[in-house]
C-alpha positions in Angstrom: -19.3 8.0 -16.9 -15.7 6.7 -15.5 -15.5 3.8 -13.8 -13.1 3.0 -11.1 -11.4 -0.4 -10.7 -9.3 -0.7 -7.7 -6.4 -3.7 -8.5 -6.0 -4.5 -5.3 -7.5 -7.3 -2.5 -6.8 -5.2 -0.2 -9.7 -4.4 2.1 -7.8 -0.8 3.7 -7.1 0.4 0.6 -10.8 -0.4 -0.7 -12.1 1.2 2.7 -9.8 4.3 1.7 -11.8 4.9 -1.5 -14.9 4.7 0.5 -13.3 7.0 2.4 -12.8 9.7 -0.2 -16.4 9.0 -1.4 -14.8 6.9 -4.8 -17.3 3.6 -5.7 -14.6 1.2 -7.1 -14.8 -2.0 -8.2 -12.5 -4.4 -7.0 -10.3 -6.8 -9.3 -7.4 -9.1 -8.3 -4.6 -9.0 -10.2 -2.6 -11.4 -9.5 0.1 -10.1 -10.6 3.9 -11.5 -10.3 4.9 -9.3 -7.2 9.0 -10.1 -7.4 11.2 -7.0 -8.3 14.3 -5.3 -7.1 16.2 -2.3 -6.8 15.4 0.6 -4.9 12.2 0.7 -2.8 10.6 3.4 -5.3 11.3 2.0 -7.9 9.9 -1.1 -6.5 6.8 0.3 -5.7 5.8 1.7 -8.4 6.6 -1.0 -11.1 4.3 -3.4 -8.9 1.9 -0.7 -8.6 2.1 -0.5 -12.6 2.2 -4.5 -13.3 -0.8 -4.8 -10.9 -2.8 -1.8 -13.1 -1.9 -3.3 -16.4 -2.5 -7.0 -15.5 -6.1 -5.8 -14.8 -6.2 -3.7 -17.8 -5.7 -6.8 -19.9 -8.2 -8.7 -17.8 -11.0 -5.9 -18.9 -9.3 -3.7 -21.8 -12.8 -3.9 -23.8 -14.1 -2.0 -20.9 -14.0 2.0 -22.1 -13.8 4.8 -19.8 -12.3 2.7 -16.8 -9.2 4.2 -14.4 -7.6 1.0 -13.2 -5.5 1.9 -9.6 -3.0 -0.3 -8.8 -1.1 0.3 -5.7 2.1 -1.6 -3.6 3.1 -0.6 -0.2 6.8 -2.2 1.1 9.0 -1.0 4.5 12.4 0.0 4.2 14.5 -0.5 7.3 18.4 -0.3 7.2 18.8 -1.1 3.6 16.6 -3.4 3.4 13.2 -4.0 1.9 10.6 -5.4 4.1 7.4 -7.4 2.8 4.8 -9.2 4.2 6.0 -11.8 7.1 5.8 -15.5 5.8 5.4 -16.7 9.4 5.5 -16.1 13.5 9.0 -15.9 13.1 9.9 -13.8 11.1 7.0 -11.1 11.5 8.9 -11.4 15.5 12.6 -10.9 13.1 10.5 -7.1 11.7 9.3 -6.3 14.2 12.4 -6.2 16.3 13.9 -4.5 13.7 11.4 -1.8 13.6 11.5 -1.5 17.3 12.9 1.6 18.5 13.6 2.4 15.6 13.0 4.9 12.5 12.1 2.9 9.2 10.7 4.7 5.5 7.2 3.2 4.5 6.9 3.7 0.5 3.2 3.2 -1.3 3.6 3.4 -5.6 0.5 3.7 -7.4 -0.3 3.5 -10.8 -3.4 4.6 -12.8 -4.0 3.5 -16.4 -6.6 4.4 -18.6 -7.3 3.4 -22.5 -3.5 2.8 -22.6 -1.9 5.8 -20.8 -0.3 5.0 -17.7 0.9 7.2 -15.1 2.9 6.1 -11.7 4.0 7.8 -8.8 5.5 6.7 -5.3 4.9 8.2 -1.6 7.2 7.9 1.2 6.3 8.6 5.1 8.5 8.3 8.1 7.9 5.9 10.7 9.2 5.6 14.3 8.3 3.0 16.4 8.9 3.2 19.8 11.0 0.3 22.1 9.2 -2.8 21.9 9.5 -5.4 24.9 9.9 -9.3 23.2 6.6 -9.4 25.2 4.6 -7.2 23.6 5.9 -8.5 20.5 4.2 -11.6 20.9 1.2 -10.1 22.1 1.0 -8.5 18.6 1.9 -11.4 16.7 -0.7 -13.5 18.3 -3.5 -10.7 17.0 -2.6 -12.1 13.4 -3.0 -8.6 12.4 0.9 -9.3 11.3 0.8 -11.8 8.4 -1.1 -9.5 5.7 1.2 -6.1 5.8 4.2 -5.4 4.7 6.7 -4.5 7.5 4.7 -7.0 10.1 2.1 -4.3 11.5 -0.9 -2.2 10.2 -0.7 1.2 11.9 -4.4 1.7 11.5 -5.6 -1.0 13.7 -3.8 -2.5 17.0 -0.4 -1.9 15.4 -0.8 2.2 16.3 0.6 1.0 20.0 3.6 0.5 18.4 4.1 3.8 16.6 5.8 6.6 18.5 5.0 9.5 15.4 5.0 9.7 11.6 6.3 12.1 9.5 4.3 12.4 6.1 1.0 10.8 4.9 -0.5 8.9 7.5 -2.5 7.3 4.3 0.6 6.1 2.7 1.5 4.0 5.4 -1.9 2.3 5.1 -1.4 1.3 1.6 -3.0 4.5 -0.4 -2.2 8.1 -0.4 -5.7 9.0 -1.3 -5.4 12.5 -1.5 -2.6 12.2 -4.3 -4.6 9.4 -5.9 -7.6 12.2 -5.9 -6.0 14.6 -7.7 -4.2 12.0 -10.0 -7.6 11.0 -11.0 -9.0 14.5 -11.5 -6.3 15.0 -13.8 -7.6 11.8 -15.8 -10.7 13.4 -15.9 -12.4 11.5 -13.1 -15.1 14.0 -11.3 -14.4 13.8 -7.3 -17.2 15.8 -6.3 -20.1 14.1 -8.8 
């Protein structure tokens, strides 16, 4: 039977697997999360040192898919990651407002050694944001744990005017991609 190990802390991306009906279990990797270059390419070789950082943690484990996943915002050339503080989640945010901006998820799935990586991209477009309700939002906290200052699954879907591509990319995992990526590894969806 294959086992499903989700590298990741994140509870939307573990409630996404619940989703799609996947028991995972969950392992922090703790991986070193500094990179450059283009917002792909980004994604996916955090995606990939997340995945293989957990491989080494349980590589005597057989017939285990490790996920690893990283989600950043790209706004104007530049690459936007989780706000450090009030300030500059306020800085994204009114960056992002009224505004189009390119959300990119990479995931990674290894298995006894293979790897395999991929990265999504959806369209974004917030709608003009008042300095007001930019507060409001900060002071939910929902801010300081995502990438781009706002989780469009919870409060943050105020802000949104429309998206253009996977809505579940946005959120941290395309799951239907990560599905068939995991069929093709041999992983049963519908056991």
């Amino acid at each position: 039977m294959v086992e499903i190990i989700l590298a990741s802390g994140s509870p939307r991306r573990r409630q996404l697997m619940q989703l799609a009906g996947i028991p995972c279990e969950i392992i922090v990797s703790n991986a070193d999360e500094t990179t450059s270059g283009a917002p792909d390419a980004q994604v996916k070789e955090l995606a990939l040192r997340k995945a293989h950082a957990v491989y080494k943690k349980i590589a005597q484990r057989e017939n285990a898919i490790i996920i690893g996943a990283d989600t950043l915002v790209y706004v104007n050339g530049r690459v936007l990651g989780k706000p450090k503080d009030a300030d500059e989640a306020f800085e994204m945010l009114k960056m992002l407002s009224g505004n189009e901006h390119e959300v990119y998820t990479g995931v990674a799935l290894v298995r006894d050694g293979e790897s395999r990586a991929f990265a999504d991209m959806t369209r974004v477009f917030f709608r003009a944001l008042t300095d007001e309700e930019i507060w409001a939002y900060i002071a939910t906290d929902e801010p300081f744990d995502k990438a781009g200052a706002y989780g469009v699954q919870e409060r943050g879907a105020v802000l949104v005017d429309r998206v253009e591509g996977d809505f579940y990319t946005v959120v941290g995992l395309p799951i239907a991609k990560v599905c068939m990526e995991l069929k093709d590894m041999g992983y049963d969806l519908w056991r």
